[in-house]
N, C-alpha and C positions, 0 to 999 in steps of 0.2 A: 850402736852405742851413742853415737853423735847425735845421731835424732833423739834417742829419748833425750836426752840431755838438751838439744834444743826446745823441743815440747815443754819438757819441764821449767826452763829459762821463760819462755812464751808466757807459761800461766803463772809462772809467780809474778812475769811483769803484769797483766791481765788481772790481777789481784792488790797489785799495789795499785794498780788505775782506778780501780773498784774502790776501793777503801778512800782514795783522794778522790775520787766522784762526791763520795758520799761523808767528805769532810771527816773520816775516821781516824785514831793515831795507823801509822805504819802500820806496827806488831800485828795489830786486828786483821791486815790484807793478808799474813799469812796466814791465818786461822783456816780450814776448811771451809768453802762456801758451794754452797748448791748450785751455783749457777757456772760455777768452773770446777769440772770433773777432770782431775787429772791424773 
């Protein structure tokens, strides 16, 4: 249970990186993105 919850913590942060890479608001880095299958 600890790891999925780790994994899942990883890629929401791996998404908010994403979205400020890419100058996006926040909300958008959680949206679904193809490039982070989680």
């Amino acid at each position: 249970e600890k790891d999925a919850y780790a994994r899942s913590r990883a890629c929401r942060l791996a998404l908010i990186d994403h979205g400020v890479a890419h100058k996006k608001p926040p909300l958008n880095a959680f949206k679904p993105h193809p490039e982070h299958k989680c």
